[in-house]
N, C-alpha and C positions, 0 to 999 in steps of 0.2 A: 664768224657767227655773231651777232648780234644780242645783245640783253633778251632776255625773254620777261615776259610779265606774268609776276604771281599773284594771287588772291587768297583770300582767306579760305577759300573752297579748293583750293588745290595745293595749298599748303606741306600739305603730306606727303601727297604723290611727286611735287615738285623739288621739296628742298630734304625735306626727312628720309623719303623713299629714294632719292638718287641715288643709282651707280655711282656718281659722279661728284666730287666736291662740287658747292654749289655756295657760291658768292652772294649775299641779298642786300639788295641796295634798299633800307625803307626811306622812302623821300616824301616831297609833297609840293606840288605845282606852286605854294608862298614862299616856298625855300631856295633864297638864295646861292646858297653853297651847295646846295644839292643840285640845283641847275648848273653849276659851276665847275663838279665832278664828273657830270653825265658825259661828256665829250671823250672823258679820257677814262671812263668806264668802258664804255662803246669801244674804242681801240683796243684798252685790254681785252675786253669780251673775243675781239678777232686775234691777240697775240698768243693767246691764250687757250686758247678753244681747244684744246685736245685736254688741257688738265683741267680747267674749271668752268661752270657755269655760271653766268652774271644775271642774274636776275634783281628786277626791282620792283616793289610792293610802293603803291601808293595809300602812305597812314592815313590817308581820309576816306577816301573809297573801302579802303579793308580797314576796320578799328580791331576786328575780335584779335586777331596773331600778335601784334604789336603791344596792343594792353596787355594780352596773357602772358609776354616775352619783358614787359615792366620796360617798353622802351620810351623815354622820358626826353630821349633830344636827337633833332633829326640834320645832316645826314648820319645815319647809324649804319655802319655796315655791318655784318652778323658772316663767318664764314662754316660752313656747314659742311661736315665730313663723316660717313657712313650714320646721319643720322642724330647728330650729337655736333652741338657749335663747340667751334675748336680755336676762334681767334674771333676778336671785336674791336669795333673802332667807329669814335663818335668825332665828325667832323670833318671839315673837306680836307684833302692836301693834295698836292700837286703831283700827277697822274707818273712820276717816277716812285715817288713813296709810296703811292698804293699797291703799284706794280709790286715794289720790294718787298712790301708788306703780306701782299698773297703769297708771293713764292719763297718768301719765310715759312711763312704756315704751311704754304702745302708738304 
């Protein structure tokens, strides 16, 4: 399963209202290190895919979720579980630490 894309309009229904742990990548097309995770988000997103959701919000297209969430450096990952963020992390790291890092959390 591939990333999916959120917006500030479906916010609720996507990460808040999931059944489903739900991973949010917030990035942004000038960010280096955020294009530098997306690769090995993508493969998590398919390793993955039966326990969590990888979704990604672009901080310039969507401002309202990120401002009200006080996210101040990006890549921010945000891990969201019945509704309520449960684990966070600012910066890329290498797509074995992320991996570990979700399935800590989860």
């Amino acid at each position: 399963m591939a990333t999916v894309n959120v917006t500030d309009a479906s916010w609720q229904a996507d990460v808040l209202g999931s059944e489903k742990p739900v991973l949010v990548d917030f990035w942004a097309d000038w960010c280096g290190p955020c294009k530098m995770i997306a690769p090995a988000l993508e493969e998590i997103s398919d390793e993955l895919a039966d326990q969590v959701t990888i979704a990604k919000m672009d901080i310039v297209d969507n401002t309202d979720t990120p401002s009200s969430l006080g996210i101040q450096g990006i890549p921010y990952l945000a891990l969201y579980k019945g509704g309520e963020k449960i684990a966070e992390m600012t910066g890329a790291r290498p797509k074995s630490q992320l991996k570990e890092w979700i399935e800590a959390a989860l």
